[in-house]
mmCIF file of the N, C-alpha and C atoms, coordinates in Angstrom:
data_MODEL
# 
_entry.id   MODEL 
# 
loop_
_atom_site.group_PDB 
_atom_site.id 
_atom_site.type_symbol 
_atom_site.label_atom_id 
_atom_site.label_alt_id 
_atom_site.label_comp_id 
_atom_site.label_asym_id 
_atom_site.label_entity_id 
_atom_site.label_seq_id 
_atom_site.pdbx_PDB_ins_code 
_atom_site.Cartn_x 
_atom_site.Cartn_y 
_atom_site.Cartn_z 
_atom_site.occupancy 
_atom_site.B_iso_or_equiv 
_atom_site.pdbx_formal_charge 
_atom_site.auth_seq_id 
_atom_site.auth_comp_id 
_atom_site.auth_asym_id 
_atom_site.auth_atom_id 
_atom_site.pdbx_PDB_model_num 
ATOM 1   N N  . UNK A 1 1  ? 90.976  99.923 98.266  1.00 0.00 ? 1  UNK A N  1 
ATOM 2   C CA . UNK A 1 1  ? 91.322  98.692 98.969  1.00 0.00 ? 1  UNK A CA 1 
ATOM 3   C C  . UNK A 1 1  ? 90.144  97.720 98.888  1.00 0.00 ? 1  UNK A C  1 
ATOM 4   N N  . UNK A 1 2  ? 90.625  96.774 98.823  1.00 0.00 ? 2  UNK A N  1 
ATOM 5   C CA . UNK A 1 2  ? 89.626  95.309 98.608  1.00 0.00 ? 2  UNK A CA 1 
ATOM 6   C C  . UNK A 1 2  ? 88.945  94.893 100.085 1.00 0.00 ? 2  UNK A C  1 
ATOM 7   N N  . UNK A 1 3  ? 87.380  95.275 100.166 1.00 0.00 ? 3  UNK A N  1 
ATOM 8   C CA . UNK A 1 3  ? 87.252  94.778 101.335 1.00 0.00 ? 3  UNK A CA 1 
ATOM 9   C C  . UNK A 1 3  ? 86.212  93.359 101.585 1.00 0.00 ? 3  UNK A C  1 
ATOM 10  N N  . UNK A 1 4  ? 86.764  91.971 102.252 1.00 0.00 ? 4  UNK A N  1 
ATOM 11  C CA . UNK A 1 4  ? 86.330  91.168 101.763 1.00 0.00 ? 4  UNK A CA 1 
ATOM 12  C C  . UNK A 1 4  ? 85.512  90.865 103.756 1.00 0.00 ? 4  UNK A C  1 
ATOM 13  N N  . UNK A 1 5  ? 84.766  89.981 103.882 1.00 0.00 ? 5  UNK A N  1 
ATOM 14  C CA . UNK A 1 5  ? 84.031  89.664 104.996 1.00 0.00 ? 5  UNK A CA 1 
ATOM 15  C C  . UNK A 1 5  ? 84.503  87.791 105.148 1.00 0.00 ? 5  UNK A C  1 
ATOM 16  N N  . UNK A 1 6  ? 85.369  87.790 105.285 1.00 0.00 ? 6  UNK A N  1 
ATOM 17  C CA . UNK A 1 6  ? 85.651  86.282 105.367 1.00 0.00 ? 6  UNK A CA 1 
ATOM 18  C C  . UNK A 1 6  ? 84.811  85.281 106.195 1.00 0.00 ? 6  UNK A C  1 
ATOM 19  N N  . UNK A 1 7  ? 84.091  84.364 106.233 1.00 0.00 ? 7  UNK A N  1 
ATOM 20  C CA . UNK A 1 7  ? 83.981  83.416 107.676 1.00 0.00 ? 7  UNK A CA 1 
ATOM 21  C C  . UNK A 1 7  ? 85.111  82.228 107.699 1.00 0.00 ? 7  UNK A C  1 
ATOM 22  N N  . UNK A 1 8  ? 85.339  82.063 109.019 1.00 0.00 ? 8  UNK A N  1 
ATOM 23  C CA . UNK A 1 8  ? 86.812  81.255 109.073 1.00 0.00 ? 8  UNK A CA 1 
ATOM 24  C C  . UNK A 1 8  ? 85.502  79.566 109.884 1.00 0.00 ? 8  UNK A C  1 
ATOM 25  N N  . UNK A 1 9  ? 86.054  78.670 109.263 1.00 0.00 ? 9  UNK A N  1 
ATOM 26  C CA . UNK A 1 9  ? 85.609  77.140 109.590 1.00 0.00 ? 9  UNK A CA 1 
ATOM 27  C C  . UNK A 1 9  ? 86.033  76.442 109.561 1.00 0.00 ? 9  UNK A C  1 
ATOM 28  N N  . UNK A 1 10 ? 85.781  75.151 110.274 1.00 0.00 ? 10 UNK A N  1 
ATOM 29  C CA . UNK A 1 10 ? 86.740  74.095 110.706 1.00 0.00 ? 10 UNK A CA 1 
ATOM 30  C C  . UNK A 1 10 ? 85.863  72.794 109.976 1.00 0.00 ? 10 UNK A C  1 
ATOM 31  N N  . UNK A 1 11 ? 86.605  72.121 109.360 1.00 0.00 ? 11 UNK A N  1 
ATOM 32  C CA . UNK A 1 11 ? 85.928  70.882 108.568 1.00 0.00 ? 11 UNK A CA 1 
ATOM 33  C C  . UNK A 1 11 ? 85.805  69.660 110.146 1.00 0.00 ? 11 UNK A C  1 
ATOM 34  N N  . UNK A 1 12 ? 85.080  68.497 109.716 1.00 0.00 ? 12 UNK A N  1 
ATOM 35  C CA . UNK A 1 12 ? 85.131  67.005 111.046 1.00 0.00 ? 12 UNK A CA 1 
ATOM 36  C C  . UNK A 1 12 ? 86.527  66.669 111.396 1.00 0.00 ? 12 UNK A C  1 
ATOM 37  N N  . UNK A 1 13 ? 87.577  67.081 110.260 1.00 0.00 ? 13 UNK A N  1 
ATOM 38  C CA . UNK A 1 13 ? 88.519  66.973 110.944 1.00 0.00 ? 13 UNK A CA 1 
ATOM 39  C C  . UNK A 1 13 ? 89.877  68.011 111.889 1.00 0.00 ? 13 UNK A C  1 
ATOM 40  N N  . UNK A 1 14 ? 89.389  69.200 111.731 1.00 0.00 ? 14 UNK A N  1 
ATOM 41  C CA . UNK A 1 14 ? 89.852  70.671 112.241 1.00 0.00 ? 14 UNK A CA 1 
ATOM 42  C C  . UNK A 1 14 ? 90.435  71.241 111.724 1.00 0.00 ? 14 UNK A C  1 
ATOM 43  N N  . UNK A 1 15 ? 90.582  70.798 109.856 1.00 0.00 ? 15 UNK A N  1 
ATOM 44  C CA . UNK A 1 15 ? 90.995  71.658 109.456 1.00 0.00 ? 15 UNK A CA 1 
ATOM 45  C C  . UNK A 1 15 ? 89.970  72.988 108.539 1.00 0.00 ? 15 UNK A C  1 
ATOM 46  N N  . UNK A 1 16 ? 91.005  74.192 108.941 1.00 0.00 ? 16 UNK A N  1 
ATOM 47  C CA . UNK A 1 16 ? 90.295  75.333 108.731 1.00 0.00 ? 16 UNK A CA 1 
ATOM 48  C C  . UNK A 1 16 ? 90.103  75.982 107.100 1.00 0.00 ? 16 UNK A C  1 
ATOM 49  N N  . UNK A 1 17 ? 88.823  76.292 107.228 1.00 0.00 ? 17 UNK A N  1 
ATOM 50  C CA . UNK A 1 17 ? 88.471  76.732 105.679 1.00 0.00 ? 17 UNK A CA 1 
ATOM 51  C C  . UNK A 1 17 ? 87.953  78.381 106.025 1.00 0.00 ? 17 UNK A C  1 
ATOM 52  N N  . UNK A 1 18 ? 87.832  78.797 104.790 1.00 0.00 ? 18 UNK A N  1 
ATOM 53  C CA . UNK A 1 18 ? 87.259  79.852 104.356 1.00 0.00 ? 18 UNK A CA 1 
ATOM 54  C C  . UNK A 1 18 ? 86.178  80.391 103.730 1.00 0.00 ? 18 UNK A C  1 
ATOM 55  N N  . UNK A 1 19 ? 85.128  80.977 103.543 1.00 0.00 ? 19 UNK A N  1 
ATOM 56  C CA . UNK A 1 19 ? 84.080  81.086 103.133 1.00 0.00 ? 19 UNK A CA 1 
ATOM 57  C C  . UNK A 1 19 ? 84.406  82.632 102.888 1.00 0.00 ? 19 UNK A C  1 
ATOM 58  N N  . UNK A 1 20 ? 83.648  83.040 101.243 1.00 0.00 ? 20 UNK A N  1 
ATOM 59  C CA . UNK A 1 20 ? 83.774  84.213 100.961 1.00 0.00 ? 20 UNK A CA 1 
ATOM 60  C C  . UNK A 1 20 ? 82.073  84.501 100.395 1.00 0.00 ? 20 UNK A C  1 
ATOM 61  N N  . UNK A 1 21 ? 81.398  85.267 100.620 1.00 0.00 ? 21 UNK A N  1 
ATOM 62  C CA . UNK A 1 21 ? 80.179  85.675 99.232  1.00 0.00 ? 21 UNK A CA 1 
ATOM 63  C C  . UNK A 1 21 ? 80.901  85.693 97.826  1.00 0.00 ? 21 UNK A C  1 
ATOM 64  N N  . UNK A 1 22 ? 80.388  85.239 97.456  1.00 0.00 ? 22 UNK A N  1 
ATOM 65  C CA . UNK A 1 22 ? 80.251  85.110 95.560  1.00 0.00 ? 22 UNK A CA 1 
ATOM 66  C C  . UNK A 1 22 ? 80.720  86.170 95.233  1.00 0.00 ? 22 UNK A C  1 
ATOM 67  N N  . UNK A 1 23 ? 80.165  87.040 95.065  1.00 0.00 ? 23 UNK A N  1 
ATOM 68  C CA . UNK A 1 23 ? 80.757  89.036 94.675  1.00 0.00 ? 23 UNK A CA 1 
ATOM 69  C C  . UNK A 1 23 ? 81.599  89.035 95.193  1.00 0.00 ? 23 UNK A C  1 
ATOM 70  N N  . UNK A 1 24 ? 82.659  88.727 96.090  1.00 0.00 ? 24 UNK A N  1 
ATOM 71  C CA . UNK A 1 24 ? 84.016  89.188 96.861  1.00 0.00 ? 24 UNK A CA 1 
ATOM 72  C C  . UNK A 1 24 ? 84.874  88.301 96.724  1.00 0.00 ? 24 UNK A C  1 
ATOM 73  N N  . UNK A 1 25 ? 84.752  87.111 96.470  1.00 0.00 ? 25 UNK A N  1 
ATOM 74  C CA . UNK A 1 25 ? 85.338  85.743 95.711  1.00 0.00 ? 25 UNK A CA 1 
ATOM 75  C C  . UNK A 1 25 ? 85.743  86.356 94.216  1.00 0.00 ? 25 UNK A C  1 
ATOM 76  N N  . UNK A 1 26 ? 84.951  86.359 93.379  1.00 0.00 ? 26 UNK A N  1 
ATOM 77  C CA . UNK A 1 26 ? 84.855  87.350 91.903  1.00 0.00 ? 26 UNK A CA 1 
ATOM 78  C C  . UNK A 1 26 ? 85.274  88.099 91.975  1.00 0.00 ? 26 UNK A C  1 
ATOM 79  N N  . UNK A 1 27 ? 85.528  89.101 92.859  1.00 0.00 ? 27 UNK A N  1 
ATOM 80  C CA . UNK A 1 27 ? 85.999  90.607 93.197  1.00 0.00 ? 27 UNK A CA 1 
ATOM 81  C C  . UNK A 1 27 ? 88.103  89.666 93.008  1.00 0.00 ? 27 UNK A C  1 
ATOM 82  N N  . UNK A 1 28 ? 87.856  89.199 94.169  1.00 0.00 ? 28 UNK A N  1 
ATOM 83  C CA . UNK A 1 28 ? 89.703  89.089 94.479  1.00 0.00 ? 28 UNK A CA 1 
ATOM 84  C C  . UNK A 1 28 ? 89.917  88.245 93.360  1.00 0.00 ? 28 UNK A C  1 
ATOM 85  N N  . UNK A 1 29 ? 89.389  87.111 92.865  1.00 0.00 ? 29 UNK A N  1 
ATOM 86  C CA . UNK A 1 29 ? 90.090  86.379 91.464  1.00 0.00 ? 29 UNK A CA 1 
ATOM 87  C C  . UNK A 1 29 ? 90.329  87.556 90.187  1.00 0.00 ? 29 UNK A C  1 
ATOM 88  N N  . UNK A 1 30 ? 89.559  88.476 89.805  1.00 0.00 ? 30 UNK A N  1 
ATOM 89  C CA . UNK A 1 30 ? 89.655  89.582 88.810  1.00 0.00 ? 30 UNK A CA 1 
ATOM 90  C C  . UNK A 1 30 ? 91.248  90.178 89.409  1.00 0.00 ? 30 UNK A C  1 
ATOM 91  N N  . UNK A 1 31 ? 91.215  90.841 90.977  1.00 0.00 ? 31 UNK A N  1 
ATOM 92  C CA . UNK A 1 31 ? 92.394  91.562 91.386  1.00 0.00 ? 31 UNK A CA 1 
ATOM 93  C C  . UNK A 1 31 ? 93.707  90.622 91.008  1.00 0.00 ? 31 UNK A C  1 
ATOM 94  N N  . UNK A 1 32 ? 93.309  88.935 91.428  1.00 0.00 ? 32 UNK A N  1 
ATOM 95  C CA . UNK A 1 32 ? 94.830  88.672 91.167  1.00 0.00 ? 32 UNK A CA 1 
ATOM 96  C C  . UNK A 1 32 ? 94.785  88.075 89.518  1.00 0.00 ? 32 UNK A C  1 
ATOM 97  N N  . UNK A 1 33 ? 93.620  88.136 89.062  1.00 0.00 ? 33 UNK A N  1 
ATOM 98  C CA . UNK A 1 33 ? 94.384  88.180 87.569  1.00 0.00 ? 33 UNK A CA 1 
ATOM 99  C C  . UNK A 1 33 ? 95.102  89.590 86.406  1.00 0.00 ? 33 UNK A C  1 
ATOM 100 N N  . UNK A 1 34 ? 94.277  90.250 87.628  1.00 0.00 ? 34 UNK A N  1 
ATOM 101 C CA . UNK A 1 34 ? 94.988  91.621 87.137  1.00 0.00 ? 34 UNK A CA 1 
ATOM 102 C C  . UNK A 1 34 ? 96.389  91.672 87.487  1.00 0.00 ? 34 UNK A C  1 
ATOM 103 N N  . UNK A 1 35 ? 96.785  91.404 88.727  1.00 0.00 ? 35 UNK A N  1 
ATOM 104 C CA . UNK A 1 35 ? 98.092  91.479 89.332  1.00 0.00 ? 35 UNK A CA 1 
ATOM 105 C C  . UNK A 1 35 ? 99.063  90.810 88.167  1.00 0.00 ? 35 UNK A C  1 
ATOM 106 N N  . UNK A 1 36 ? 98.490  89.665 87.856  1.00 0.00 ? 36 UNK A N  1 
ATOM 107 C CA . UNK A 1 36 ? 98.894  88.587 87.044  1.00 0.00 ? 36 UNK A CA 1 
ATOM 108 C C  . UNK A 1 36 ? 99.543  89.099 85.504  1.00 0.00 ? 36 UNK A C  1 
ATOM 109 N N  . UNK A 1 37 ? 98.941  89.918 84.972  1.00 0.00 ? 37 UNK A N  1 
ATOM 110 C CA . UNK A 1 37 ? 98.672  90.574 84.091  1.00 0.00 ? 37 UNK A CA 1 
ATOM 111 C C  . UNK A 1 37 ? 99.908  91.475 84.201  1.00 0.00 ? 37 UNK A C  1 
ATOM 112 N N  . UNK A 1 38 ? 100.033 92.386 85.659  1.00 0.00 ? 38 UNK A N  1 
ATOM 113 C CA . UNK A 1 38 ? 100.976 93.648 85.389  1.00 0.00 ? 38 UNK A CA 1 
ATOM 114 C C  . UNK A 1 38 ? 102.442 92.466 85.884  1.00 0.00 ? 38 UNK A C  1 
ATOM 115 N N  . UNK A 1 39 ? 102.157 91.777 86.504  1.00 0.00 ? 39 UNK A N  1 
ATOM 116 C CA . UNK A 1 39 ? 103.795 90.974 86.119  1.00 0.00 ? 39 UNK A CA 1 
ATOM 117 C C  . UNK A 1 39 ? 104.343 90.778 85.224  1.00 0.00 ? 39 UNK A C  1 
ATOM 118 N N  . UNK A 1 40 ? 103.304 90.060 84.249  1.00 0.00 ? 40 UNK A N  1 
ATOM 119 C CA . UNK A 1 40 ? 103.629 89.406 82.965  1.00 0.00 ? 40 UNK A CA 1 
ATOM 120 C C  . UNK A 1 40 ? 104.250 90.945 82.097  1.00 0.00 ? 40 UNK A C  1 
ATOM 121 N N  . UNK A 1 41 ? 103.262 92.025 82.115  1.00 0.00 ? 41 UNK A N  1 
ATOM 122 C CA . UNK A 1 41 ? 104.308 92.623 81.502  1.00 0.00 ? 41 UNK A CA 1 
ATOM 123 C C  . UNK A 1 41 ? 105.573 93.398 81.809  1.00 0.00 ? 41 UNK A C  1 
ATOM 124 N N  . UNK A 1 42 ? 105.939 93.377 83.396  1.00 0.00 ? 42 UNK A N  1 
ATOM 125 C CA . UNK A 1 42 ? 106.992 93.966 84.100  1.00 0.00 ? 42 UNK A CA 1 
ATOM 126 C C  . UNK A 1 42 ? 107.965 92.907 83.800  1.00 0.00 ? 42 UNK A C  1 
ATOM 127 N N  . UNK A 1 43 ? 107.917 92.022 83.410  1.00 0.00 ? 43 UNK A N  1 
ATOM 128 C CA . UNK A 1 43 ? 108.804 91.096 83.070  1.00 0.00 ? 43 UNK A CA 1 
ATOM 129 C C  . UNK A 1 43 ? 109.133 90.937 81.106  1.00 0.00 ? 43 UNK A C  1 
ATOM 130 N N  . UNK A 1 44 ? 108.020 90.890 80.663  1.00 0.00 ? 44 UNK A N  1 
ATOM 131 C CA . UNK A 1 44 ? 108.366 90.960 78.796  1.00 0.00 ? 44 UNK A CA 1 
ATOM 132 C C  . UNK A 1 44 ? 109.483 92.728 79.106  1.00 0.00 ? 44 UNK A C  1 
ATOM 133 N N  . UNK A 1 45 ? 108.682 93.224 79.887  1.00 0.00 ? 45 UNK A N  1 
ATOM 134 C CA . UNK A 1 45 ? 109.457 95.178 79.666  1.00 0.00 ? 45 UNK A CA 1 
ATOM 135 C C  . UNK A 1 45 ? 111.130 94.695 80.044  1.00 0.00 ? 45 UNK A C  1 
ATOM 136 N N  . UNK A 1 46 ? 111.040 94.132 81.080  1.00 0.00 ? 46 UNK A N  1 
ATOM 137 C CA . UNK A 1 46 ? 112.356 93.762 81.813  1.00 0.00 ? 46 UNK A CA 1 
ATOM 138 C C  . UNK A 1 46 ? 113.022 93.035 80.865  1.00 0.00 ? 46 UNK A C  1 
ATOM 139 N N  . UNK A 1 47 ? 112.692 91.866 80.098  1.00 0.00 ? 47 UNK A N  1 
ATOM 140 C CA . UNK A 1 47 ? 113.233 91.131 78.909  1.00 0.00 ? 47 UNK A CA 1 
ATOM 141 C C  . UNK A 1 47 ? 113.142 91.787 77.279  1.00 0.00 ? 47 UNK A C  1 
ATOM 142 N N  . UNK A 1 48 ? 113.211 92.898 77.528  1.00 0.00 ? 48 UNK A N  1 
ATOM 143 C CA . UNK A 1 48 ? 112.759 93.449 76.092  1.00 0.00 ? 48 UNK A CA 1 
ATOM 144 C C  . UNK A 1 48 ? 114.032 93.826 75.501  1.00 0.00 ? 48 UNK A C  1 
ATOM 145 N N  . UNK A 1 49 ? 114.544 93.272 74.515  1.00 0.00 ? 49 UNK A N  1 
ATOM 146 C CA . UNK A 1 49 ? 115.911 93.450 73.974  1.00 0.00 ? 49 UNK A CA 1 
ATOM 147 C C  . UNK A 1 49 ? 115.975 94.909 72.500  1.00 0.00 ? 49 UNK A C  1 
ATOM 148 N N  . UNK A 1 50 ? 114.588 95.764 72.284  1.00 0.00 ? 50 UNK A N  1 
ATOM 149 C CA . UNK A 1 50 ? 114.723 96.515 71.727  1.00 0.00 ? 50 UNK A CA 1 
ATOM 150 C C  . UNK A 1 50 ? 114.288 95.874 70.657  1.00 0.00 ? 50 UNK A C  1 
ATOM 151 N N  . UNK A 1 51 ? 114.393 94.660 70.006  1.00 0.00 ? 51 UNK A N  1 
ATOM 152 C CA . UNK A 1 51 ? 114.300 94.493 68.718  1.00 0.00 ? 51 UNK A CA 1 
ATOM 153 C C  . UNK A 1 51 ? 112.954 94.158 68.181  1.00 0.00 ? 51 UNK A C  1 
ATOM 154 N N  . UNK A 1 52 ? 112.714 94.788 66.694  1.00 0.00 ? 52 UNK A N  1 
ATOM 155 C CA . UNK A 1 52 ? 111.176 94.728 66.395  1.00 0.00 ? 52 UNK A CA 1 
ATOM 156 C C  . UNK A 1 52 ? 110.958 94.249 65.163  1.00 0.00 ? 52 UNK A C  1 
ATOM 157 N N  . UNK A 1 53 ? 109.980 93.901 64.819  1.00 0.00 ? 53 UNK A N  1 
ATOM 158 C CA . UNK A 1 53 ? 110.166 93.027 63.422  1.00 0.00 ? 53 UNK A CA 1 
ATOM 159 C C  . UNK A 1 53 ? 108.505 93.876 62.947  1.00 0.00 ? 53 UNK A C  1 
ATOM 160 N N  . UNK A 1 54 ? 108.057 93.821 61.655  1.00 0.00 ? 54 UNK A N  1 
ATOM 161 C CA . UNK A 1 54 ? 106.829 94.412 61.191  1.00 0.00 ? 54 UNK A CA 1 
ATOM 162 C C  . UNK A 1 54 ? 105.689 93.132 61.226  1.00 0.00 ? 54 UNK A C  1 
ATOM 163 N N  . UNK A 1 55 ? 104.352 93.821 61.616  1.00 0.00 ? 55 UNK A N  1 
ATOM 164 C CA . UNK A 1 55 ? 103.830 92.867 61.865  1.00 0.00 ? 55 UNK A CA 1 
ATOM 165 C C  . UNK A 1 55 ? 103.125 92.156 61.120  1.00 0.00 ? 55 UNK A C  1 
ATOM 166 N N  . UNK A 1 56 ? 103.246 92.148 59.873  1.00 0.00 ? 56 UNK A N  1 
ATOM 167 C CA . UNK A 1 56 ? 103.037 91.318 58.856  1.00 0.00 ? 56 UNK A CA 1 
ATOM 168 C C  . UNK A 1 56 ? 104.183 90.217 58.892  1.00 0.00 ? 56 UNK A C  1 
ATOM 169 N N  . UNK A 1 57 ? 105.136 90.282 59.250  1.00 0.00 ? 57 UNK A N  1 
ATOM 170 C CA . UNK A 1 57 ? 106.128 89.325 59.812  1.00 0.00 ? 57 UNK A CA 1 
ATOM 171 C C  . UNK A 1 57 ? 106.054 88.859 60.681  1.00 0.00 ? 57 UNK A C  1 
ATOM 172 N N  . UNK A 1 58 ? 105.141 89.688 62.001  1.00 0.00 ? 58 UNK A N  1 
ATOM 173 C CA . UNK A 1 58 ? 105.107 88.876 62.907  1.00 0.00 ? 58 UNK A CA 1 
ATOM 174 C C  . UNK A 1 58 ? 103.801 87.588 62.645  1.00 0.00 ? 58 UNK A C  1 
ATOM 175 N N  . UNK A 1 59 ? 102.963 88.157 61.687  1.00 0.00 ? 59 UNK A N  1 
ATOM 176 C CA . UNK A 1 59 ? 101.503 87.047 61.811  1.00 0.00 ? 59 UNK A CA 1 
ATOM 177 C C  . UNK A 1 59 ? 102.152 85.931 60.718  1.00 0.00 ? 59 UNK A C  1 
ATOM 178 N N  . UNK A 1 60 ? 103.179 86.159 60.104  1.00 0.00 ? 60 UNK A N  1 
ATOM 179 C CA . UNK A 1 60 ? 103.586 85.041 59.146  1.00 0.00 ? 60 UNK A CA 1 
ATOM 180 C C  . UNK A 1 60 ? 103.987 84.282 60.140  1.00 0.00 ? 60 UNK A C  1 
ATOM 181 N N  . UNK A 1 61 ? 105.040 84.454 61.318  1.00 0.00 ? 61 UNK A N  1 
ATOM 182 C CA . UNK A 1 61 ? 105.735 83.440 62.111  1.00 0.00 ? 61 UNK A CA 1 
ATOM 183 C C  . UNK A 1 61 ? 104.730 83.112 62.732  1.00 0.00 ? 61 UNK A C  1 
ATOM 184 N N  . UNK A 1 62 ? 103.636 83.662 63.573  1.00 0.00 ? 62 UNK A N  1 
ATOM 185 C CA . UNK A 1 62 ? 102.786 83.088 64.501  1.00 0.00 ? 62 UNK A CA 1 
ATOM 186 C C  . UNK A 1 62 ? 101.411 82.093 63.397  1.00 0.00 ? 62 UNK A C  1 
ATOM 187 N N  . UNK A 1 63 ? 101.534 82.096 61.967  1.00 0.00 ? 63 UNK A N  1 
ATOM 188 C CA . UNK A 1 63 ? 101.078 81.156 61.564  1.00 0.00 ? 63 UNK A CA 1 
ATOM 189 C C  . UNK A 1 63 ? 101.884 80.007 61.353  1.00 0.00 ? 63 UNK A C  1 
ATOM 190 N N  . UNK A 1 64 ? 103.051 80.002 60.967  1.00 0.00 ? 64 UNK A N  1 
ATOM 191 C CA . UNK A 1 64 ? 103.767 79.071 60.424  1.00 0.00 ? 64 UNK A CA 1 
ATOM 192 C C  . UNK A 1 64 ? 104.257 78.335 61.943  1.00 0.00 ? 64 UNK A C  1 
ATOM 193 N N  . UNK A 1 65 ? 104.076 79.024 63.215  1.00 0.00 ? 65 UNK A N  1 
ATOM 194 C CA . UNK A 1 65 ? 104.579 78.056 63.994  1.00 0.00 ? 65 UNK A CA 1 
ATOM 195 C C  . UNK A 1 65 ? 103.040 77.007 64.402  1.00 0.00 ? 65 UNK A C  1 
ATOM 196 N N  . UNK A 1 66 ? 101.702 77.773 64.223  1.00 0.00 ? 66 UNK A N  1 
ATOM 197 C CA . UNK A 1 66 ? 100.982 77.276 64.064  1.00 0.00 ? 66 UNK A CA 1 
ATOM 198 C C  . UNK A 1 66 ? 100.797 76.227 63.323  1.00 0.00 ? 66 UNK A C  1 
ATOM 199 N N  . UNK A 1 67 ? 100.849 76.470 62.008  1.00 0.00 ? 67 UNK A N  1 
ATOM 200 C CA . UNK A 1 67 ? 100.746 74.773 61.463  1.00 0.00 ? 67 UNK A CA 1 
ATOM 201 C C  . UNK A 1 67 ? 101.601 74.104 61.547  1.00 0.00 ? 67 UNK A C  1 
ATOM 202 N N  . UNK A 1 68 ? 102.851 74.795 61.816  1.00 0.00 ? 68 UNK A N  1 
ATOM 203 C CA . UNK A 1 68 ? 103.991 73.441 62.414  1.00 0.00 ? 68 UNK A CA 1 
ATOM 204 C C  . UNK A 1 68 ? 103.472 72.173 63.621  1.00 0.00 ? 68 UNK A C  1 
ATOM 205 N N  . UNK A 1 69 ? 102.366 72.968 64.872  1.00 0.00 ? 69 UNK A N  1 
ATOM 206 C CA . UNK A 1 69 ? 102.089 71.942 65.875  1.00 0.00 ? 69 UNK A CA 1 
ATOM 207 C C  . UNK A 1 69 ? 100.989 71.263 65.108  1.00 0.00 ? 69 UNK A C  1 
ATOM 208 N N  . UNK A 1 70 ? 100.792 72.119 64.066  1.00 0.00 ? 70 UNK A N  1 
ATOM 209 C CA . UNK A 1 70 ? 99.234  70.853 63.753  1.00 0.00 ? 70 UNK A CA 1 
ATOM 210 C C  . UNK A 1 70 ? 99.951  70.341 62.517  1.00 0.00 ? 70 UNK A C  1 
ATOM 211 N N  . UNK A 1 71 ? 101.385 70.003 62.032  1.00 0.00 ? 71 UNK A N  1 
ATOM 212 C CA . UNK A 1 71 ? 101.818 69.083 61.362  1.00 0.00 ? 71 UNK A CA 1 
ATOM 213 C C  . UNK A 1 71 ? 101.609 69.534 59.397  1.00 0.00 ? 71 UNK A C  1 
ATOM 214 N N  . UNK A 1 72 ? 101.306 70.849 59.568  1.00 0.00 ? 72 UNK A N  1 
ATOM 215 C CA . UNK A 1 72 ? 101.251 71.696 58.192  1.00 0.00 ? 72 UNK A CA 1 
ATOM 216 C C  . UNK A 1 72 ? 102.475 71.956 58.364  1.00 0.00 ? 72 UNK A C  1 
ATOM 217 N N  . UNK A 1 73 ? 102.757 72.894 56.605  1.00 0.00 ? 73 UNK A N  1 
ATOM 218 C CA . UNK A 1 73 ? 104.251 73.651 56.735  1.00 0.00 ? 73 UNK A CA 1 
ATOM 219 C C  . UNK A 1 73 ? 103.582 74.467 55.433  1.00 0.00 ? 73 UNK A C  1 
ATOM 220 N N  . UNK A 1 74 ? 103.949 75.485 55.617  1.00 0.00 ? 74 UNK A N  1 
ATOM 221 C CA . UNK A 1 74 ? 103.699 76.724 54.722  1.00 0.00 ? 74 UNK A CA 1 
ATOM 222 C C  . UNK A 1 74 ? 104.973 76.760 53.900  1.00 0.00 ? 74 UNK A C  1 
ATOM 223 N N  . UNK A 1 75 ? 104.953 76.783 52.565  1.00 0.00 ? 75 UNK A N  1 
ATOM 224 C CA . UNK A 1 75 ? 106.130 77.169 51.573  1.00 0.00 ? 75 UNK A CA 1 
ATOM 225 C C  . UNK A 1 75 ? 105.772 78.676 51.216  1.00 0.00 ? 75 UNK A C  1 
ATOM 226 N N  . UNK A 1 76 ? 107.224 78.857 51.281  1.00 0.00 ? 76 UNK A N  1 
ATOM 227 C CA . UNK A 1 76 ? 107.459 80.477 51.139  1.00 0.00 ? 76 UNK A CA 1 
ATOM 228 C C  . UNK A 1 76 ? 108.147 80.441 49.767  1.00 0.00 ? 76 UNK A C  1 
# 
């Protein structure tokens, strides 16, 4: 479990802020990009239709859509 030491503060006008140490700030941004991480793939798993292509096929499409945004076109 993540244990963090918060201080709770009130700005001139009352609204309330948070204060974390540096190491425990760093600590919880890593946890929720991790979190971040196991969604993203509980969701590709959840959308995964079985189908697979070889990946020499796959780096041809992920170039060719590449120079498509930068206005190239690869002849095949």
């Amino acid at each position: 479990m993540l244990l963090i030491h918060p201080q709770y503060i009130k700005d001139t006008t009352g609204k309330s802020m948070v204060i974390l140490p540096q190491n425990e700030f760093d600590t919880l941004m890593e946890e929720l990009d991790e979190l971040e991480d196991i969604r993203l793939y509980d969701e590709a798993k959840n959308n995964d239709t079985g189908e697979r292509i070889p990946m020499d096929e796959a780096f041809k499409q992920k170039k060719l859509i590449v120079n498509k945004a930068n206005g190239l076109y690869l002849k095949r």
